[in-house]
DONU-903202 format. One record per residue (C-alpha): x, y, z; residue in three letters. Coordinates in pm, whole numbers, padded with zeros to 5 digits, always signed. Layout:
<sites>
XYZALA/...
</sites>
This chain:
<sites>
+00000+00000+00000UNK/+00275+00256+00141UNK/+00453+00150-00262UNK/+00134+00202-00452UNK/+00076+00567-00271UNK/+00456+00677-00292UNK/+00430+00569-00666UNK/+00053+00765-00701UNK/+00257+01043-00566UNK/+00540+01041-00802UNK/+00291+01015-01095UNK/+00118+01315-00978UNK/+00404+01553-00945UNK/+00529+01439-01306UNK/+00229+01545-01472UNK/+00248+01877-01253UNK/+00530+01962-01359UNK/+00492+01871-01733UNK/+00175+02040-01739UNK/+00373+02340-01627UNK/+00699+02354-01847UNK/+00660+02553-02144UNK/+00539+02301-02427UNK/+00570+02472-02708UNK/+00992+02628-02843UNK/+00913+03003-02885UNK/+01196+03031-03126UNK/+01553+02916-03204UNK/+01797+02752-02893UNK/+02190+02740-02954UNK/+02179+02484-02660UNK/+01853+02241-02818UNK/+02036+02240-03143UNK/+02300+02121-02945UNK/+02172+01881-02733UNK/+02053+01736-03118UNK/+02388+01695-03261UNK/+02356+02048-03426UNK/+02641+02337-03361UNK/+02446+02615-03465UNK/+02712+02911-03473UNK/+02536+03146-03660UNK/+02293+03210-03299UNK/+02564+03312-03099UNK/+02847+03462-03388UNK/+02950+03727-03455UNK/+02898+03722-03092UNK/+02709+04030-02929UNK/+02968+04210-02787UNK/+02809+04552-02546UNK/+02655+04785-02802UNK/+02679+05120-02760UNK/+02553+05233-02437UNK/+02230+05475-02387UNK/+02326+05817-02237UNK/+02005+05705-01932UNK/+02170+05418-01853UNK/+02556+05538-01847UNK/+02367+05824-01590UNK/+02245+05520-01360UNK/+02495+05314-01403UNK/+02790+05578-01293UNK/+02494+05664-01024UNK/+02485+05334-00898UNK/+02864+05264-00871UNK/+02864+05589-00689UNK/+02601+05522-00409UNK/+02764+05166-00343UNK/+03081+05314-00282UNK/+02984+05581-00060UNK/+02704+05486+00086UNK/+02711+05104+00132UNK/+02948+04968+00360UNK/+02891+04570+00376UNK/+03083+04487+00663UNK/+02803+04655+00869UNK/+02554+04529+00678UNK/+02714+04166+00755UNK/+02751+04224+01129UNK/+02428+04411+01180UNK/+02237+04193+00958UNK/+01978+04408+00884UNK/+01952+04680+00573UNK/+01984+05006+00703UNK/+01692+05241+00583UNK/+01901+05513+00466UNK/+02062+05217+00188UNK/+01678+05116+00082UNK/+01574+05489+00051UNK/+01873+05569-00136UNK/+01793+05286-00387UNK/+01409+05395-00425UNK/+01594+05741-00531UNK/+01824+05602-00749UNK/+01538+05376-00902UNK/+01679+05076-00842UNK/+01394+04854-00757UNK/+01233+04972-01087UNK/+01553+04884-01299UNK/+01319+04676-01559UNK/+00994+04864-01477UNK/+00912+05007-01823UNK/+00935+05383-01892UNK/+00560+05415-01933UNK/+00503+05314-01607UNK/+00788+05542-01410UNK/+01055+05323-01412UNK/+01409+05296-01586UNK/+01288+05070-01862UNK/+01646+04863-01873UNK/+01697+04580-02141UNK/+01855+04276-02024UNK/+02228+04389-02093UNK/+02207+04682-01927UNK/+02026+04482-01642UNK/+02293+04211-01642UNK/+02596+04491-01623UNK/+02427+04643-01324UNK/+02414+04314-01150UNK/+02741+04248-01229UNK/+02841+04569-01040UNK/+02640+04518-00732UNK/+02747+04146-00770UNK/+03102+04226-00687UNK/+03031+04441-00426UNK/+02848+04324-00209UNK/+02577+04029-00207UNK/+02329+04151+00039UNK/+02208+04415-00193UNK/+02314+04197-00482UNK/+01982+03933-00334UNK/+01781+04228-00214UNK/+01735+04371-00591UNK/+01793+04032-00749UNK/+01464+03832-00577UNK/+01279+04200-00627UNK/+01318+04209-00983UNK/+01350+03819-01087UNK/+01077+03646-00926UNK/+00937+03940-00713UNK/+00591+04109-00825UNK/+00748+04351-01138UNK/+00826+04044-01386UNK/+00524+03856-01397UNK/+00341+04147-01393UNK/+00495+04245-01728UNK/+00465+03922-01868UNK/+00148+03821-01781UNK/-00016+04101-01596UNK/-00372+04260-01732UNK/-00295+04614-01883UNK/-00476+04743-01580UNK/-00329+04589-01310UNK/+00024+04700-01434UNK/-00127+05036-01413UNK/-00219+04947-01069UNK/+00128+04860-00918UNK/+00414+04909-01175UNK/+00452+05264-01080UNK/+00418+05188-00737UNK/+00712+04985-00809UNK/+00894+05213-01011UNK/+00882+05453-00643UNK/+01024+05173-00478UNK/+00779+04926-00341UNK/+00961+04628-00223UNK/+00852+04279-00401UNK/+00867+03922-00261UNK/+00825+03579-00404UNK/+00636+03362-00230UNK/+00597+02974-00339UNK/+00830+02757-00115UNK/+00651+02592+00180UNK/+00702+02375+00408UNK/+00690+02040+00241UNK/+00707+02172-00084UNK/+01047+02286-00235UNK/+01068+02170-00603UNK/+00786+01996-00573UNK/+00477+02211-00660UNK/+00237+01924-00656UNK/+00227+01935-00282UNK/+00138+02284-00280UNK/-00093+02340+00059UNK/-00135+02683+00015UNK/-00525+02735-00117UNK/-00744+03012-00286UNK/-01112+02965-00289UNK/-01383+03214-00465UNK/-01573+03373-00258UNK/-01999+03365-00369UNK/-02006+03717-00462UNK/-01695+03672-00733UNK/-01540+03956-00593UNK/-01279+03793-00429UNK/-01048+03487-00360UNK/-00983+03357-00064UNK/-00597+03203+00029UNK/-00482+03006+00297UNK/-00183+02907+00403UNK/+00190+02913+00471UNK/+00493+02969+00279UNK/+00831+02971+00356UNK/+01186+03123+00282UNK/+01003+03421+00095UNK/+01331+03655+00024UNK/+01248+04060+00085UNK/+00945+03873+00303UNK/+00976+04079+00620UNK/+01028+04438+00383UNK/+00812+04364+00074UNK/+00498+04535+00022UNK/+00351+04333-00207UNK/+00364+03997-00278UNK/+00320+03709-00537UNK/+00172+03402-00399UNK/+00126+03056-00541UNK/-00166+02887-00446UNK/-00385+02549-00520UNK/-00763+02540-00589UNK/-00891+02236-00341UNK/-01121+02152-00628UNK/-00954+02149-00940UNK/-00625+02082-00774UNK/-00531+02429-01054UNK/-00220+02625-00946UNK/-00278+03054-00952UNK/-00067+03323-00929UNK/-00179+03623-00724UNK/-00069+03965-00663UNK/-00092+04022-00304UNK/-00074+04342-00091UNK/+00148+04242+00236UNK/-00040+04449+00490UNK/-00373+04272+00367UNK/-00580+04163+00686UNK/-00458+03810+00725UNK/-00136+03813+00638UNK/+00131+03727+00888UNK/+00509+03757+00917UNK/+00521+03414+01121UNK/+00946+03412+01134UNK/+01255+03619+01053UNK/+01439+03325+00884UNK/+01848+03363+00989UNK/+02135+03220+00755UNK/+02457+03128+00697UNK/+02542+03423+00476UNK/+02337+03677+00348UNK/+02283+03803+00694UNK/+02070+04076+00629UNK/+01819+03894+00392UNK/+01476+03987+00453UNK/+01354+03658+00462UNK/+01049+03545+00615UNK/+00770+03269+00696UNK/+00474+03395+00590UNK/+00170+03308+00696UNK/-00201+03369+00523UNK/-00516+03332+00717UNK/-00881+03421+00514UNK/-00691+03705+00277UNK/-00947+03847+00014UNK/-00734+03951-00227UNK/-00950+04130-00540UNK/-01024+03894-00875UNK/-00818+04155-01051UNK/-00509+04094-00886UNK/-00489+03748-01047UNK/-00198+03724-01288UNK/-00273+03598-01629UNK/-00521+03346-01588UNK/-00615+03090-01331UNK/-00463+02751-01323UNK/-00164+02922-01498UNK/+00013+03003-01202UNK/+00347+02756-01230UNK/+00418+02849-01609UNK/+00450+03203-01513UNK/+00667+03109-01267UNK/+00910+02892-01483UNK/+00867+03129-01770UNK/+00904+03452-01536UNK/+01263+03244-01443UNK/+01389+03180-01824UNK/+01516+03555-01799UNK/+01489+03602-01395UNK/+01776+03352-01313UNK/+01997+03562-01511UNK/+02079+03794-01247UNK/+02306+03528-01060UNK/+02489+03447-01349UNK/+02602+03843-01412UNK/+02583+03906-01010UNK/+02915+03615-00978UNK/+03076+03738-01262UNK/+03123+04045-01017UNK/+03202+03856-00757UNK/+03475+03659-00933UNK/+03642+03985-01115UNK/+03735+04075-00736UNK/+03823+03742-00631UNK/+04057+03743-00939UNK/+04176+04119-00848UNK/+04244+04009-00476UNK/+04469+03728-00592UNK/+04681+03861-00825UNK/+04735+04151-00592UNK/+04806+03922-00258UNK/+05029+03723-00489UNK/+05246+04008-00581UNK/+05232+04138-00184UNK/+05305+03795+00010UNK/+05674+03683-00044UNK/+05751+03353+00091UNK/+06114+03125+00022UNK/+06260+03462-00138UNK/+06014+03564-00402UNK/+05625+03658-00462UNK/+05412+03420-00426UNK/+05245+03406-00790UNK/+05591+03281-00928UNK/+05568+02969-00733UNK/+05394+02746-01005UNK/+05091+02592-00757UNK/+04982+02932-00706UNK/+05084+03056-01082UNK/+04874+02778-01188UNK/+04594+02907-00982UNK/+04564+03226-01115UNK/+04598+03105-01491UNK/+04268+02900-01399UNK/+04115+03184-01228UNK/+04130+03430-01516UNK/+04051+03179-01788UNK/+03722+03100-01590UNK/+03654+03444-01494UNK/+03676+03524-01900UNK/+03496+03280-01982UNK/+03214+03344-01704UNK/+03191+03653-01841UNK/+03184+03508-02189UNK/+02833+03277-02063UNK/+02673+03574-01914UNK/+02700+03831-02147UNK/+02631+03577-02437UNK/+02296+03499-02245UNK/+02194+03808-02144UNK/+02178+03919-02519UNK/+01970+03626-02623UNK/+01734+03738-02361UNK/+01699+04045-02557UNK/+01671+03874-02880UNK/+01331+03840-03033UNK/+01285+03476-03188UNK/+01505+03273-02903UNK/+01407+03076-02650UNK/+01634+03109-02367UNK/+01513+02857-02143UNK/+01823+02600-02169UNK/+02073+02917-02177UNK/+01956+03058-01854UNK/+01988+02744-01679UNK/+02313+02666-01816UNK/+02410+02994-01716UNK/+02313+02997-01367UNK/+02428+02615-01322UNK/+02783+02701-01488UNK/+02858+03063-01383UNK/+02765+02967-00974UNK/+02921+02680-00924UNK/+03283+02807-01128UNK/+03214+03117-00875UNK/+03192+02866-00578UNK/+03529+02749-00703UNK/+03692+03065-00767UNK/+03631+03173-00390UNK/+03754+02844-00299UNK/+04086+02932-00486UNK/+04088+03299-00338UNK/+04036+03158+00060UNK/+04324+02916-00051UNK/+04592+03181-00202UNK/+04508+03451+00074UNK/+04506+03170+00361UNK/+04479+03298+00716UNK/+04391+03631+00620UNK/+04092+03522+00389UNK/+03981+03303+00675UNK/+04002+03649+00932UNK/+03694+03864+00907UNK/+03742+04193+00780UNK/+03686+04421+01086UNK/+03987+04166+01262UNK/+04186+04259+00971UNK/+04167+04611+00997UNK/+04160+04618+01307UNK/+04520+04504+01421UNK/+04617+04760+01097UNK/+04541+04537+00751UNK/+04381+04626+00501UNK/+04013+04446+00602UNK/+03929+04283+00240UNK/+03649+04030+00304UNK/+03717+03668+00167UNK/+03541+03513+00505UNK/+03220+03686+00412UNK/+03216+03619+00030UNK/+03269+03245+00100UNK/+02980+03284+00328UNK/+02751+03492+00089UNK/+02813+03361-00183UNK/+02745+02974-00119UNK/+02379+03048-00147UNK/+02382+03043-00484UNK/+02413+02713-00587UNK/+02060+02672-00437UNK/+01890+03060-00525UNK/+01650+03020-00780UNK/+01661+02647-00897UNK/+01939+02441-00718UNK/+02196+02269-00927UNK/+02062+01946-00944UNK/+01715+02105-00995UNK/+01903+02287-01302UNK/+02018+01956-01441UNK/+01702+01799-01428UNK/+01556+02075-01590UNK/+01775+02069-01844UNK/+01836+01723-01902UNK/+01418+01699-01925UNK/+01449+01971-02228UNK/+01729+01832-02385UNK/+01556+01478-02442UNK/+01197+01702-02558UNK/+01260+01623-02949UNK/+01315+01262-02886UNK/+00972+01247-02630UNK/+00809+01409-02896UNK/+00893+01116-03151UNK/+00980+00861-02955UNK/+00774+00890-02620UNK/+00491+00602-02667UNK/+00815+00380-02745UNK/+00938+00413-02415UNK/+00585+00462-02258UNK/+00513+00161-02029UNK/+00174+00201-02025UNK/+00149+00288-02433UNK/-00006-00070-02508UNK/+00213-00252-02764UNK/+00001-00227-03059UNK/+00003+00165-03031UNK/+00402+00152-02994UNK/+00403-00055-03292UNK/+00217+00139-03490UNK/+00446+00468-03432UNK/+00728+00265-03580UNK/+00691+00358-03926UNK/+00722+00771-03772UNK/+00997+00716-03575UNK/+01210+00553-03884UNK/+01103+00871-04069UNK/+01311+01077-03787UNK/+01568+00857-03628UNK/+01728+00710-03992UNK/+01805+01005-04140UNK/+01910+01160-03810UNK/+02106+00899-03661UNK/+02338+00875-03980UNK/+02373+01262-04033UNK/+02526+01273-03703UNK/+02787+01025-03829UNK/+02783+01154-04230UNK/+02823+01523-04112UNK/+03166+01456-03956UNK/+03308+01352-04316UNK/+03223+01700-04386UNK/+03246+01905-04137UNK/+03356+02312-04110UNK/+03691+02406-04018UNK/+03635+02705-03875UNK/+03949+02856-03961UNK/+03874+03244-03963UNK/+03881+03179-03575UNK/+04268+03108-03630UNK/+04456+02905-03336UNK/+04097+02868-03165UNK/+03986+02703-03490UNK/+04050+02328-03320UNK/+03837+02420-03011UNK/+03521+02478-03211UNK/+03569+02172-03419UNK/+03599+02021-03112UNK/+03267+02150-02955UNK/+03122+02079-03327UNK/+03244+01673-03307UNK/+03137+01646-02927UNK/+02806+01815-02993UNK/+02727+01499-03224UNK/+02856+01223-02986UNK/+02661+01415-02722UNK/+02323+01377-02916UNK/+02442+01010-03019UNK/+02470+00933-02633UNK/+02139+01063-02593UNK/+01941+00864-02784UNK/+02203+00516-02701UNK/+02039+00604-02304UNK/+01685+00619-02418UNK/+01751+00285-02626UNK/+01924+00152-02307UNK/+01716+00281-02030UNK/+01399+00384-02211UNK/+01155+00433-01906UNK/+01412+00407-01635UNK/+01633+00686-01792UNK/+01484+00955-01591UNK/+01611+00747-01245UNK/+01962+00764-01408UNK/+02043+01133-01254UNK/+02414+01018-01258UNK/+02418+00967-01631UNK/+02160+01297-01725UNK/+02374+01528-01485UNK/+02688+01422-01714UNK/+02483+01460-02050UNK/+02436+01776-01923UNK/+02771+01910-01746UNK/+02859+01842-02121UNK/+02645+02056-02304UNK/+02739+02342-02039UNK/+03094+02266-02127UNK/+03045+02338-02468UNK/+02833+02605-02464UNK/+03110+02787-02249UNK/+03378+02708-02457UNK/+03151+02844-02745UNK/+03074+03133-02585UNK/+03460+03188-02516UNK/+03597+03146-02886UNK/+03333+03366-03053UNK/+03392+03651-02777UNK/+03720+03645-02818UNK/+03675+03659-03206UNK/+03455+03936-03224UNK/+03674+04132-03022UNK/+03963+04078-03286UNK/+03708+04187-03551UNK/+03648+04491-03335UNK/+03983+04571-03298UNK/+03983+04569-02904UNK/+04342+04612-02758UNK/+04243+04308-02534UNK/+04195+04092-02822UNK/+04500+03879-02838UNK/+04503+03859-02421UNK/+04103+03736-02475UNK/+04250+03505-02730UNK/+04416+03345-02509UNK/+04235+03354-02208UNK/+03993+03151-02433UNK/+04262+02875-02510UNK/+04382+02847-02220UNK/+04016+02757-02065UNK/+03909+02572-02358UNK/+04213+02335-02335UNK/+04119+02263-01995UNK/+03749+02249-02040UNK/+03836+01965-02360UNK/+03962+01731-02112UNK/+03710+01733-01822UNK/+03423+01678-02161UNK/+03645+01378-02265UNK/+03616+01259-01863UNK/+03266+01331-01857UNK/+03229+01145-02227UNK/+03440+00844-02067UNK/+03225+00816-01744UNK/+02849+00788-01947UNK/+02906+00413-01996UNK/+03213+00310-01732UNK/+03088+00432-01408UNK/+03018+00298-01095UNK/+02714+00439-01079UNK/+02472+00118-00971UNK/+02773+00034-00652UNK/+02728+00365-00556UNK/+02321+00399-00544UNK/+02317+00036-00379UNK/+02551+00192-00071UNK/+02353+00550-00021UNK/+02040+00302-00023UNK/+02224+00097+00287UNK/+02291+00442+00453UNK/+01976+00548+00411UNK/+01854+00251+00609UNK/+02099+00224+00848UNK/+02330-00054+00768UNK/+02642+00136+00839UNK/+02509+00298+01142UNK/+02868+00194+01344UNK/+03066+00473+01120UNK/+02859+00680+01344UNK/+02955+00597+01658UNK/+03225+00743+01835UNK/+03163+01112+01891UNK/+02911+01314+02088UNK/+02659+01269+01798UNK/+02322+01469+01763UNK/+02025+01486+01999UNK/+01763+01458+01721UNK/+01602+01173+01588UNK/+01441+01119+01219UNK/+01114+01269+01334UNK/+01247+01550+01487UNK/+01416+01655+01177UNK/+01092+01636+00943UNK/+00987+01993+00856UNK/+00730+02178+01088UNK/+00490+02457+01003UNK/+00650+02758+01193UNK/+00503+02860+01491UNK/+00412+02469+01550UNK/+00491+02305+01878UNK/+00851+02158+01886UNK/+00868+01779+01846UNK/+00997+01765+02232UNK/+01097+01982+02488UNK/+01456+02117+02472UNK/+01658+01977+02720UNK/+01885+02291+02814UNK/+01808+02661+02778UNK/+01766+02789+02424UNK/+02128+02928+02411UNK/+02266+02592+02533UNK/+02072+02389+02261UNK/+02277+02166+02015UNK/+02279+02318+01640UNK/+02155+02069+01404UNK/+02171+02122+01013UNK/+01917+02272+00817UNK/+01772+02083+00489UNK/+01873+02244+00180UNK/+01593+02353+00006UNK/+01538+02582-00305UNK/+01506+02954-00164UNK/+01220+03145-00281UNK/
</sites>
């Protein structure tokens, strides 16, 4: 019985969340042409480097730069953990939280470049801020609104936004993370149709305990449909519940919110009802694309910090940098940082591009871009050593200068979990990448396709997977040489030959696994750190080209930069290639399945251990009653780890 319901369960949160992923392409994909053994150069070359830059944004930009140095000091912000009001006022004046509010409606009307290079300054500066405008403008009230919003109730808020007006995201609860089918959070009609009616909870709602309006997810009991709702926070009903407290980002305005009865007015539903997860997934194509420009900010100081430390430290007679482990180091860091760069710019001009769908780029962005950020900090707490362990305020205060690794290490971690974690990203991705071949092939693979259906689809998929299969193969006998890109010339012909073993690989897993492949995370995540591989390198070659053709001063330096990574990056894709099929993949899921059930429970033993069992650790609705009673005073109470869980 418990099998049957876990498996009901399982069923019912697949079809949520195909029923919510965007079914239809809305126009060309450098990354699905990939994933189908096509390298597609003309979408991303000549490669779009920054076009010339309107005389209103140069104003806010130099504006902006201005205010964070004089006005923002993040060590305080750390320490106090709280925004000071004078910082949020100054941003309302500067127009900050209406950065992508359209001119018609009061605000600064900023394309997605000029967005991206304003994240990328607050990004390396400091990440408080950098998640206070990033949740307000990505998945806060303003986006959806322009999306999907009725021309009237843009009117309604938009300019309010424009002034300022704080926005919060609000779809995380509880028991539900990436999960949406277990949404609890309801909305009822009330008789008069004046009205709906929500109730519930939600949790980890970022700019929660600040925002002034809201937008909240919510499940009809009836039709089990999924809304979207523009909600005013000081609505009767609605209930800061808990100031959540993290790691990092110590002055996030995060809160558990709770909803009790709220009438909120028909009007303020967004788009239309049942909708509410595709405007959330759609809203995140371009909203994830402020991490991806926020680390590249990050990652130019990291850089900047190392190379300097590495000329200042002298150890065994010389600097540093000339020892090769730490030479070596820095080589890495400034081919990634490049090539970061390279990714986010690249995707933040597709975003901009009418006629591209830029769902697989934005992922691939975010994925790629966070977790080579993660890294770079890594590399940065390594080369400083003590000193990048040492707070800042330590530093300067016994007369250093106080430059902040220990807090950028903290901050920054978030990020592999903000908006989609990484393993949500690959699943996201790897479900996109295989769309073509569900489209064709899915009643094949279909258990519960009867047989004389699958047979009769044979005849289709021949039409498709013949031709197909053997291009990938013919195509290499012909194949471009690509040799206006000079030395770089081998790394696209590389990306171009491991594009079509990458869509070969594909199709051998569906063959091989067929209904089991999406259990085979292992194998997908690969497929996938593959196709982000690529798509960097890519994005690397054709920067560095067009800035040749530009005549940039930097262009034989970005030439390089871009071999350098891409020589790298070809070996970790030939590792990744050589795992698929030689793995240990099965030995490994067989052992985390004895953890899980407590076969190895003696490794354990040994230390003081933690004062929590299994049922203590489930998640509670906050404000509920604590499991037990804590044994000592609340200041004496053992920490226990928090479950990672998306963050709204």
């Amino acid at each position: 019985m418990a099998m049957t319901q876990r498996n009901d369960e399982m069923q019912r949160s697949r079809e949520v969340a195909e029923a919510a992923r965007e079914a239809e392409w809305q126009g060309a994909g450098f990354l699905r042409e990939l994933f189908l053994g096509k390298l597609r150069l003309d979408l991303i070359h000549p490669y779009p480097l920054d076009r010339a830059e309107r005389p209103e944004f140069q104003r806010f930009y130099a504006e902006l730069e201005r205010f964070l140095r004089e006005q923002v000091d993040p060590v305080r912000i750390d320490e106090t953990g709280e925004y000071p009001p004078e910082v949020l006022d100054g941003l309302r004046k500067l127009g900050a939280f209406g950065m992508k509010v359209p001119v018609e409606y009061g605000g600064l009307g900023l394309n997605q470049v000029e967005y991206g290079k304003a994240m990328q300054l607050v990004g390396g500066y400091d990440a408080n801020i950098t998640a206070l405008l990033s949740a307000h403008q990505s998945i806060g009230v303003p986006q959806p609104l322009k999306l999907f919003g009725s021309p009237a109730l843009k009117q309604k808020y938009l300019p309010r936004i424009a002034k300022g007006a704080v926005s919060a995201f609000a779809l995380t609860e509880v028991h539900v993370g990436s999960d949406p089918a277990r949404l609890s959070t309801s909305y009822e009609l009330t008789p008069d149709g004046k009205h709906y009616v929500i109730n519930g909870s939600k949790l980890w709602c970022t700019n929660g305990t600040i925002a002034e309006l809201l937008v909240v997810m919510a499940k009809n009991p009836r039709t089990g449909a999924i809304s979207a709702f523009v909600v005013e926070a000081d609505s009767e009903g609605v209930e800061v519940t808990h100031r959540c407290r993290f790691m990092g980002l110590r002055a996030l305005a995060n809160a558990a919110i709770r909803f009790t009865d709220v009438k909120v007015p028909v009007e303020n539903l967004i788009g239309k009802e049942g909708r509410g997860l595709k405007i959330a997934l759609t809203t995140l194509n371009t909203g994830r694309l402020s991490l991806p420009a926020a680390v590249v900010g990050g990652g130019k100081r990291f850089l900047e910090l190392s190379r300097k430390w590495s000329q200042a430290r002298v150890q065994w007679g010389q600097e540093i940098g000339k020892h090769e482990a730490i030479a070596h180091k820095l080589a890495e860091m400034a081919s990634t940082v490049y090539a970061m760069e390279a990714v986010s710019d690249l995707a933040q001009s597709l975003a901009d591009r009418k006629g591209y769908d830029i769902r697989l780029e934005a992922a691939a962005a975010k994925e790629w871009n966070t977790v080579k950020a993660w890294r770079l900090v890594d590399e940065t707490m390594q080369i400083r050593g003590g000193r990048g362990y040492e707070k800042a305020s330590s530093l300067a205060a016994r007369g250093e200068a106080g430059v902040d690794v220990e807090r950028a290490m903290r901050d920054l971690r978030i990020n592999l979990i903000f908006e989609g974690s990484s393993e949500v990203m690959h699943l996201f991705m790897a479900r996109e990448a295989v769309d073509k071949h569900l489209e064709i092939a899915g009643a094949l693979i279909d258990p519960e396709v009867p047989v004389s259906k699958k047979l009769a689809q044979l005849p289709k998929l021949g039409a498709f997977y013949v031709p197909w299969y053997l291009g990938l193969w013919a195509r290499g006998l012909f194949a471009p040489r690509y040799g206006e890109f000079g030395k770089n010339a081998s790394h696209l012909r590389f990306v171009e030959r491991s594009s079509r073993k990458l869509a070969r690989e594909i199709f051998h897993s569906m063959v091989v696994f067929q209904a089991a492949a999406e259990r085979k995370q292992a194998f997908l995540f690969r497929l996938v750190d593959i196709a982000n591989e690529l798509f960097a390198m890519a994005a690397s070659v054709t920067r560095a080209q067009a800035m040749k053709e530009a005549g940039q001063p930097e262009a034989a330096d970005a030439a390089r930069l871009a071999d350098h990574f891409c020589l790298g990056t070809r070996r970790k894709v030939r590792a990744l290639f050589g795992a698929l099929w030689s793995n240990d993949d099965a030995k490994s899921y067989a052992m985390g399945r004895e953890v899980l059930e407590g076969k190895h429970v003696w490794l354990e033993e040994g230390g003081i251990g933690l004062d929590v069992t299994v049922e203590e650790l489930r998640p509670k609705l906050p404000g509920a009653a604590p499991a037990r009673p804590a044994a000592v005073g609340e200041a004496g109470v053992r920490p226990v780890f928090a479950e990672p869980q998306p963050v709204s």
